[in-house]
N, C-alpha and C positions, 0 to 999 in steps of 0.2 A: 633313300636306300632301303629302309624297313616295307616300302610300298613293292619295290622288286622282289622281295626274300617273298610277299604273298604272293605275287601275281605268279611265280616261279613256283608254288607248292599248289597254286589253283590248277596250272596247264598239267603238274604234273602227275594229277592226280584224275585229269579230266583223261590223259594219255592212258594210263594204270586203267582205270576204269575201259575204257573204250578198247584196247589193244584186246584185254581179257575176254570181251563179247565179239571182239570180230574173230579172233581161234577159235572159242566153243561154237559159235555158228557157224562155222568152216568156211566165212569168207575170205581167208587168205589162203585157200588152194586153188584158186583160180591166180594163172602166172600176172595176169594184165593187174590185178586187184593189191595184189604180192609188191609187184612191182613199184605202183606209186605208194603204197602205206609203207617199202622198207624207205624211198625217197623223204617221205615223209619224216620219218622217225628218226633218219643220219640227220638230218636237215635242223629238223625240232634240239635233236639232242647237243647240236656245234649249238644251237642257240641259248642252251639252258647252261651249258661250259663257259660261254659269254659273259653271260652276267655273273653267272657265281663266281670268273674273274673281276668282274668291273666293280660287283663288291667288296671283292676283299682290295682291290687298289684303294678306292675311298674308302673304305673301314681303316684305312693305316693314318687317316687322321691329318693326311698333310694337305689334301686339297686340291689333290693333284688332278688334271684334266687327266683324259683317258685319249692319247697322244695316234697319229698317223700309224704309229706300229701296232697297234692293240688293235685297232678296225682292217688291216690290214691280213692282224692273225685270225681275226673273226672269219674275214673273207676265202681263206683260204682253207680254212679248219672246215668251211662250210660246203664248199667245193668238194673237197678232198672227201667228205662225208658222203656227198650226192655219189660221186664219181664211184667210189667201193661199193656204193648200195646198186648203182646201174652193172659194175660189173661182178656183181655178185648173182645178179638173176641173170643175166647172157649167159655167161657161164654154167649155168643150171640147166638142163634140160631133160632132167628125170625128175618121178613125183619121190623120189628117195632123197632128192639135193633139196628139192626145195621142201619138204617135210623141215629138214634138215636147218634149212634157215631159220623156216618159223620159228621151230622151237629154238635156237642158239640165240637169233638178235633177238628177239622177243623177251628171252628168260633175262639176257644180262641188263637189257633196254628197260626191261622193266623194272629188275633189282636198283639200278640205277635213279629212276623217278620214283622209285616206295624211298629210297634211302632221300632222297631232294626234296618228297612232303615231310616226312619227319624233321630232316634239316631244316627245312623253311619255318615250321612251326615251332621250333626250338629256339632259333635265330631271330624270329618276329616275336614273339611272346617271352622269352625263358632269359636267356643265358647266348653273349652275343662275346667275340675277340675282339680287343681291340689295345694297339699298341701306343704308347707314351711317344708321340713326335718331339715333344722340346723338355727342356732342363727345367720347364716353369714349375713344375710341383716337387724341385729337390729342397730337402732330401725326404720327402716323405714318396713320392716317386720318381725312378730316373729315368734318363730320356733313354729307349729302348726296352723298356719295362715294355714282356709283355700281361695281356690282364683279360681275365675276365671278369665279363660285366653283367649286373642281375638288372634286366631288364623290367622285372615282375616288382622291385620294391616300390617304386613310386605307382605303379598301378600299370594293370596291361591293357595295350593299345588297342585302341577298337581301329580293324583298318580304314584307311582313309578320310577318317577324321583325325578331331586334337584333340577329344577324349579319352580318359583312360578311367578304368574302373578295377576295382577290389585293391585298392592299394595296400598293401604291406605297414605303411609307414607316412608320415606326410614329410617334407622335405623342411629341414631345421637347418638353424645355423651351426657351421662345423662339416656339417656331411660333404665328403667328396663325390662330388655328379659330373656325367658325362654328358654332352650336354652339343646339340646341332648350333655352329656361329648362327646370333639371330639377324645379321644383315646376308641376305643374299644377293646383294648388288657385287659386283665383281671391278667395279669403277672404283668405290670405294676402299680407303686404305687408310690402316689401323697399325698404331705401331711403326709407319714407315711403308707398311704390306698391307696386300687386298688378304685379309682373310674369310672372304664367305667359300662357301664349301667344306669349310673344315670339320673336321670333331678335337672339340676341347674338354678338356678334363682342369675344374678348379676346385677350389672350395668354397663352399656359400658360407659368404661373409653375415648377411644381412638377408632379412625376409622383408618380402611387403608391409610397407605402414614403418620398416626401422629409418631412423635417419641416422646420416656414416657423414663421418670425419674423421680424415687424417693427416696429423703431423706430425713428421719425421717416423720413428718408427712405432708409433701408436697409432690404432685403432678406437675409436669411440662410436658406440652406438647407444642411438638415446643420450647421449653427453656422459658414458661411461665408457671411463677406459676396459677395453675385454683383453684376458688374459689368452694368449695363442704362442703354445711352448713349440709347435708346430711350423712358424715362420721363419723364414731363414735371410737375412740379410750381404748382399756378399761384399756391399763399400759400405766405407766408414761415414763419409760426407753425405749430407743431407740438403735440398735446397728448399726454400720455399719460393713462393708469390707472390705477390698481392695481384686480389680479383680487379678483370678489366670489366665486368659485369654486376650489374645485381644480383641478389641469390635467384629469385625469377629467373631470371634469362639464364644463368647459370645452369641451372634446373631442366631446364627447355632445350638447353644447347644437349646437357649431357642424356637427356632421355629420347634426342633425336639422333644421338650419335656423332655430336660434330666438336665434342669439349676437347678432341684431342686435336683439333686442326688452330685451335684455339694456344691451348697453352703446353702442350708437345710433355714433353718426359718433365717435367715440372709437377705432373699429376702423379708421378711416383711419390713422391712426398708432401705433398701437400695437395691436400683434395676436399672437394666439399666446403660446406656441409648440404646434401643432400637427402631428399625423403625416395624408397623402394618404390616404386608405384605396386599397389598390389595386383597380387598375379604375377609378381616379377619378385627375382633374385636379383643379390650384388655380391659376385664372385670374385677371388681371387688366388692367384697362383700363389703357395707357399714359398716359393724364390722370389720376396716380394720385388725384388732390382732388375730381376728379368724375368718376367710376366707379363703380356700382354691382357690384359680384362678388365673387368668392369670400370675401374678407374679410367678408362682410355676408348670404351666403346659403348659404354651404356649397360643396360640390366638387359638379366635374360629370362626370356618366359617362360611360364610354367613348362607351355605344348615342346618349349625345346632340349628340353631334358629327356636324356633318355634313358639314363640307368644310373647307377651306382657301382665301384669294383669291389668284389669278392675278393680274390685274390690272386697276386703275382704266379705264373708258371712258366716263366722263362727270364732269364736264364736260370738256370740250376743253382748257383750260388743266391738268386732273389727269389726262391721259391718264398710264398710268406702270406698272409690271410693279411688284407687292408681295413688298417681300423677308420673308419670314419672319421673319429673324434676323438680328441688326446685330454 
């Protein structure tokens, strides 16, 4: 998604620039010239409406395909663009009408891709929306929180790689991070549900090099119990297991993702003991009973982190600045 917010402030800035030099050069008073750049520019701009929809669908964190009706709206938003820009120059047939064009689609066409570089680079580097899909982080977040997210604390993205540089902060235990599911197989299913595609929001339990054990409702890393006033239980009963594995294969199972096909909701309360691999977090949902993560799917990587929330702005009653760490 962060790869579209660039490639949408590249064209749109590559447009900006170019549109600027074809008016002071007077290439668009010629009607034939007029004709395919205003084709162009309806056409570019249904394209650039596109995505800025198709990000904010996945920016909402549930995972959702982008469905027959959205390509559909694409299709016809794009149409509908071509067809006003063809009958906007037939219609012209004075150098007063089409002056007239120039300057109106041009000045709005352009306000439009200056205002879509700035958004893009706000949105890929800065300060991105994004809204709470499930009840896993109550009560420190509720499901329908909406949040902004500082993209710049763990460090900003270099595009199209898995670096990031001048980091703010290095990512500790406690911090709540936003954070890309790190299987993207869609076969796969976590919880009962395929979650790749999503954005989760936990809190990092453990950093690389901790080992985590849990039973019942204690946490131990490094074979100490951590204090977490934060966590929220919502049943009384607790169950455990005994391991059908060695801690090796244990180990193996749950750092390939498959400890949950293994011993299912039983890893709500009894899990581990397991080592972080470094480079990796072990994350979980403050509603520790209903939370799907790291207990259930494995550790997540650095590269798939993406920010940190600032603070709640919707609803008006949860207005509120998100403390990290209690």
């Amino acid at each position: 998604m962060e790869q579209k917010l660039f490639i949408i402030g590249i064209i749109a800035l590559a447009y900006y620039l170019l549109s600027k030099h074809l008016i002071k050069n007077g290439l668009l008073k010629i009607k034939k010239n007029l004709l395919v750049w205003n084709i162009f520019s309806m056409a570019l701009f249904s394209f650039v409406i596109a995505v800025v929809f198709s990000v904010i669908i996945q920016n909402s964190g549930t995972g959702k395909e982008l469905g027959g009706s959205f390509w559909l709206f694409c299709v016809l938003l794009t149409t509908g663009a071509i067809l006003f820009a063809v009958y906007q120059l037939k219609t012209s047939n004075t150098k007063k009408a089409l002056d007239k064009i120039i300057h109106s689609n041009m000045d709005w066409l352009n306000t439009i891709y200056f205002a879509a570089i700035l958004a893009s680079i706000v949105m890929f580097f800065f300060i991105q929306a994004f809204k709470i899909p499930s009840s896993s982080m109550e009560k420190t977040l509720l499901k329908g929180d909406h949040l902004f997210v500082s993209k710049m604390t763990y460090g900003l993205k270099v595009p199209f790689t898995n670096k990031k540089v001048f980091p703010l902060k290095t990512i500790e235990a406690g911090d709540i991070v936003i954070f890309d599911f790190p299987s993207t197989s869609k076969r796969e299913k976590f919880c009962g549900a395929p979650q790749a595609g999503k954005i989760f929001v936990k809190r990092v339990i453990a950093v690389g090099g901790d080992i985590v054990r849990i039973k019942g409702t204690v946490v131990f890393i490094n074979g100490v119990e951590i204090n977490e006033p934060y966590s929220y239980y919502a049943n009384d009963s607790r169950e455990s297991v005994n391991l059908k594995h060695g801690l090796a294969v244990y180990q193996n199972l749950w750092e390939k993702r498959k400890l949950d096909k293994h011993y299912g909701i039983y890893l709500k309360d009894d899990f581990g003991p397991i080592s972080v691999p470094m480079g990796s977090y072990f994350v979980m949902g403050d509603n520790r009973d209903y939370s799907c993560d790291s207990r259930f799917w494995g550790p997540v990587p650095e590269e798939n982190i993406k920010g940190s929330p600032l603070f709640i702005h919707w609803p008006p009653r949860r207005i509120q600045l998100v403390a990290n760490r209690h």
